[in-house]
C-alpha positions in Angstrom: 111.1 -154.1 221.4 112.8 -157.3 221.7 114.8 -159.1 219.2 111.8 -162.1 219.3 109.5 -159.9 217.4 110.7 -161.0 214.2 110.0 -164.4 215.2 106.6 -164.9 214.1 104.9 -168.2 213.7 101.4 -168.6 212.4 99.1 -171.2 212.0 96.4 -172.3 209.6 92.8 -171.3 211.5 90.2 -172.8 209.3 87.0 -173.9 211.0 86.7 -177.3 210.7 83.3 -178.4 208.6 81.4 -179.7 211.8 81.6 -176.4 213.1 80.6 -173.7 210.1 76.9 -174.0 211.3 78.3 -172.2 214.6 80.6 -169.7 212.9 78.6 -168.6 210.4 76.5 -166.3 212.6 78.5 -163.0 212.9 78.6 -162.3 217.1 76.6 -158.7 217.7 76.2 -157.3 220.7 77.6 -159.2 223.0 79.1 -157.1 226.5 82.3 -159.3 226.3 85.3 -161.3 224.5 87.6 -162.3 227.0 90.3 -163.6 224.9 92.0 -162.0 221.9 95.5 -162.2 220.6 97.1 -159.1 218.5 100.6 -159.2 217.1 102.2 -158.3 220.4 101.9 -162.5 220.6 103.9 -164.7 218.3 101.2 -166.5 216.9 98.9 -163.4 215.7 99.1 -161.2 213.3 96.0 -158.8 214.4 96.8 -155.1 214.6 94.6 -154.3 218.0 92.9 -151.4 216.2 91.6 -153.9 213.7 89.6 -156.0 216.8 88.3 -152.4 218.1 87.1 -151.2 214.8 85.1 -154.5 214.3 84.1 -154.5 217.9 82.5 -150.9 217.8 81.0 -151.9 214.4 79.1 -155.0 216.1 79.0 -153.4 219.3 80.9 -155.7 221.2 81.5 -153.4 224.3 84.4 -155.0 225.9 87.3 -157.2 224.9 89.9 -158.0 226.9 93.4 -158.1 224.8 95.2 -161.4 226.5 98.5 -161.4 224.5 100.7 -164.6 225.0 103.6 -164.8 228.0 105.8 -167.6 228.3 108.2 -168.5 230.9 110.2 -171.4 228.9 113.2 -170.7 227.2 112.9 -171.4 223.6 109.0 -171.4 224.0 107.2 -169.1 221.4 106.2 -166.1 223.5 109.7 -166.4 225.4 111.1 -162.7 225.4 109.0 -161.7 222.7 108.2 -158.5 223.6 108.2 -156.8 227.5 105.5 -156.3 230.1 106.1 -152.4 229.7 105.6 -152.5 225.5 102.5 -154.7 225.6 100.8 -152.4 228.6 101.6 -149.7 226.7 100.2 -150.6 223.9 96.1 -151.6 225.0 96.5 -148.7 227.0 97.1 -146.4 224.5 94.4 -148.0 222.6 91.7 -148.6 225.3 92.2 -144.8 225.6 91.5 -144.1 221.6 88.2 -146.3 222.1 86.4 -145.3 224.9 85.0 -142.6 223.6 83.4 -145.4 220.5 81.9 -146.9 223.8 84.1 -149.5 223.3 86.3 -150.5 226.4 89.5 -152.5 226.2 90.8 -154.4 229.1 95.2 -155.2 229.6 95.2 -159.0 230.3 97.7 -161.8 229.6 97.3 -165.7 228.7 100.3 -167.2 230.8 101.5 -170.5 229.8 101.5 -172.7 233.3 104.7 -175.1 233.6 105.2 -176.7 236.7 108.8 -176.0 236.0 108.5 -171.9 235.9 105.6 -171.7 238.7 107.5 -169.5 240.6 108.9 -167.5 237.7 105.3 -166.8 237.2 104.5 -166.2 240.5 107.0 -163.6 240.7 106.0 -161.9 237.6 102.5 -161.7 238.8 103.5 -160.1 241.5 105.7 -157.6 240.1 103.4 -156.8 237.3 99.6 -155.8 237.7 97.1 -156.6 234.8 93.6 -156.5 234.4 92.9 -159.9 234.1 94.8 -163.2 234.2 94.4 -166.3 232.0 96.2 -169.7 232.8 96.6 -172.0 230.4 98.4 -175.3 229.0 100.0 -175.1 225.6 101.2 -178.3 223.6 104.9 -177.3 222.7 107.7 -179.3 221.1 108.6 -181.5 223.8 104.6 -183.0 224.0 103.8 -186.0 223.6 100.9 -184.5 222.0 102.9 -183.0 219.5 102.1 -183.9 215.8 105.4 -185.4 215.5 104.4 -188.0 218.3 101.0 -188.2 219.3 100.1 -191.0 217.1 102.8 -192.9 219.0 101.5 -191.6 222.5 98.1 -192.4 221.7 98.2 -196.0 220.3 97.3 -199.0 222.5 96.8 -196.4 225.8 94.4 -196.6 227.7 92.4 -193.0 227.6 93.4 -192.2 231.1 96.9 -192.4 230.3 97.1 -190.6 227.5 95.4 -187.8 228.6 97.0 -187.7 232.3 100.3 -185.5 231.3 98.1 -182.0 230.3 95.0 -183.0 232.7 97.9 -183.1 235.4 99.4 -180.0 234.4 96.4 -178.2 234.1 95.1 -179.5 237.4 98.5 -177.8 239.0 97.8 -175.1 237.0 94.7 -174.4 239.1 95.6 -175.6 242.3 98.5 -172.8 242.0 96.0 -170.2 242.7 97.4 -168.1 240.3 95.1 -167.5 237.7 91.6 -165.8 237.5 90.4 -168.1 234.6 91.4 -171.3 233.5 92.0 -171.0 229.8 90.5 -174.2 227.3 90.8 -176.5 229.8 91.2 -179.4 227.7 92.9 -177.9 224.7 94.3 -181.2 224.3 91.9 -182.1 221.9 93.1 -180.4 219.4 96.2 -182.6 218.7 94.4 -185.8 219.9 91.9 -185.7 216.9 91.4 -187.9 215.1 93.9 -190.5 217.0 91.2 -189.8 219.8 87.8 -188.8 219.5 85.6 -186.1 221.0 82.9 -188.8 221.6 85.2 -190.9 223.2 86.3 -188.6 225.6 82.8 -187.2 226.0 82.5 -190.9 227.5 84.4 -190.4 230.1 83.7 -187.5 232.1 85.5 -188.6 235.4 88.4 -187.6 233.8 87.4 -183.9 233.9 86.1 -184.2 237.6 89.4 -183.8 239.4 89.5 -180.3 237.7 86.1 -178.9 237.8 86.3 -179.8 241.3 89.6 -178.1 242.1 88.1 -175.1 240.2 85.0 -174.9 242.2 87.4 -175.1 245.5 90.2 -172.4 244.0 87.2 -169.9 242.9 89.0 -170.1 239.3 86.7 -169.1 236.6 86.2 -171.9 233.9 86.2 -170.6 230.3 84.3 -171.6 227.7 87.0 -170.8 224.8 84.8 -171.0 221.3 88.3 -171.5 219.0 87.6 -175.3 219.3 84.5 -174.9 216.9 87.2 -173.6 214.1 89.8 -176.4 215.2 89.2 -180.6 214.8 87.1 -181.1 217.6 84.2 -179.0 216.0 83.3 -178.2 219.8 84.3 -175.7 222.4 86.9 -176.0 225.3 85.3 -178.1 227.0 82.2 -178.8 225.0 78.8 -178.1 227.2 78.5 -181.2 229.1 81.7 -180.5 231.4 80.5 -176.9 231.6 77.1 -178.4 233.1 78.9 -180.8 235.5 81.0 -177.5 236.9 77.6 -175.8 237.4 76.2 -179.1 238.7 79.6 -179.4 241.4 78.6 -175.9 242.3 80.5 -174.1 239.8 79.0 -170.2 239.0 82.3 -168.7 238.1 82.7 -168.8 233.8 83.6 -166.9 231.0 83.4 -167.3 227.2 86.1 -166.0 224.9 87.0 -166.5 221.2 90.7 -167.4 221.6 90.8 -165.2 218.5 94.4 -164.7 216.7 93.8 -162.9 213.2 90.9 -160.2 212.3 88.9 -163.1 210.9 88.4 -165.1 214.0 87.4 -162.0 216.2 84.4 -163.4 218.1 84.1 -166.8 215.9 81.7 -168.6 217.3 81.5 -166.5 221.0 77.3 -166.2 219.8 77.8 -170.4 220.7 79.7 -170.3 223.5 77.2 -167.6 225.5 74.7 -170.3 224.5 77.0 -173.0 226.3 77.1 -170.4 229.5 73.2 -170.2 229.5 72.5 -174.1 229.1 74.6 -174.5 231.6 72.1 -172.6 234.1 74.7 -169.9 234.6 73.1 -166.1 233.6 76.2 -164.2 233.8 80.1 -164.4 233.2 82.9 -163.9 235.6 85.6 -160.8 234.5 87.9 -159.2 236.3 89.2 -155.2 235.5 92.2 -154.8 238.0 90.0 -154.9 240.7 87.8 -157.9 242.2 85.7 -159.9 240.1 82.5 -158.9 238.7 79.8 -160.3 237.3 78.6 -159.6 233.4 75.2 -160.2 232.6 74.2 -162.2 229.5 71.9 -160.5 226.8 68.4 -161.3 227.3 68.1 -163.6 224.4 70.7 -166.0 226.4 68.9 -165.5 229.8 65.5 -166.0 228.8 66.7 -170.1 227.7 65.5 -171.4 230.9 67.0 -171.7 234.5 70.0 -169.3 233.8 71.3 -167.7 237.3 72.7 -165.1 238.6 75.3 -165.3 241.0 78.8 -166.5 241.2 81.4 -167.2 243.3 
């Protein structure tokens, strides 16, 4: 164990009021969460036999535990704990549930910087996980960062001020790295209310760049529900820009909570497999160590009209 384990920071996680109508539906029996945080990440707190208890409970019958890694000195998930601990760990435990019918997959949610792309690259090579999550984080040195995002955000045009993370995720995905694309426009969260989800709900061109390098990369585009308990009171990305991906060819998705305490485990997921279907897609895209497979939606999500199911 590292000495960054006692370095814990945690942050509030109330849903915001827009969204309660979506949380307030306990997920049941759903085949997957592809995104849960336990207290091998900075920011959680979650014991990972708390998530399978409550997964087994609502049978839930996979989740995939995606623990934080960061490659930035001083960044929160810098040196927090080791690649050996944290396999350890969900391996020991995905062993203890299986026979609850319960199975528990070792991923990672990597922070992408431009700056440590081959840091990562060579830790992704060295180290083999389940499944691999790329994502963008809003640190200190942001311009999104609550300290400065008023500042960034006044008299800019919207293409500006959203360029710096739409350019780092867009390397992000280009990089090849990654099997998913985690909340791919996170952003949102520190933009409102200085900018508004309708506004950038205005201006979908902004997101084509993206989805298109996605579709060209085969990277799976999740649909990460923690944005219906944060401001924007709407998923990562909201439902439109999942239906454009589908539209630019786009099959590959997956749905995740994002979850960081026992509370949030599966908040709102019942929402985002409805964003999957109404999207046309009728099945999400997982990985387990080996290639990609497909997992089918429940029949009460397939049966909304036009869902496939293939992907790419």
């Amino acid at each position: 164990m590292t000495a960054g384990r006692s370095a814990r920071v945690l942050s509030p996680a109330a849903p915001a009021p827009a969204a309660s109508a979506a949380l307030t539906v306990q997920a049941r029996d759903l085949p997957l969460d592809s995104h849960v945080h336990t207290d091998l990440s900075p920011d959680s707190d979650a014991p990972i036999d708390a998530y399978a208890s409550q997964a087994v409970e609502r049978d839930i019958a996979e989740i995939a535990i995606t623990d934080h890694v960061d490659f930035g000195p001083g960044m929160p998930a810098y040196g927090f704990t080791s690649f050996d601990e944290r396999e350890r760990v969900v391996r020991d435990a995905a062993e203890r549930w299986a026979p609850h019918g319960l199975a528990i997959r070792f991923g990672v949610e990597i922070s992408y910087e431009r700056g440590h792309e081959a840091d990562i690259r060579e830790h992704l090579a060295r180290n083999a996980y389940d499944y691999v999550i790329g994502s963008v984080h809003v640190f200190s040195h942001s311009p999104y960062h609550a300290e400065r995002v008023a500042a960034w955000t006044a008299g800019r045009p919207l293409a500006e001020v959203v360029a710096p993370y739409f350019d780092e995720v867009l390397a992000a995905i280009r990089s090849g790295l990654f099997d998913t694309l985690g909340h791919l426009d996170f952003v949102k969260r520190y933009l409102v209310p200085h900018v508004t989800t309708a506004q950038l709900a205005a201006a979908p061109e902004l997101y084509e760049p993206l989805l298109v390098a996605l579709v060209e990369t085969g990277t799976a585009l999740e649909v990460n529900t923690s944005g219906l308990r944060q401001p924007p009171a709407e998923t990562y990305p909201a439902g439109p820009i999942v239906e454009r991906f589908a539209v630019l060819g786009g099959t590959a998705v997956t749905a995740g909570s994002d979850s960081h305490r026992t509370g949030s485990f599966t908040s709102g997921l019942e929402a985002g497999y409805g964003v999957v279907a109404a999207a046309g897609l009728g099945q999400l895209a997982f990985r387990r160590g080996g290639s990609r497979v497909g997992v089918a939606l429940p029949d009460r999500f397939r049966t909304r009209g036009g869902v496939t199911g293939a992907y790419t």
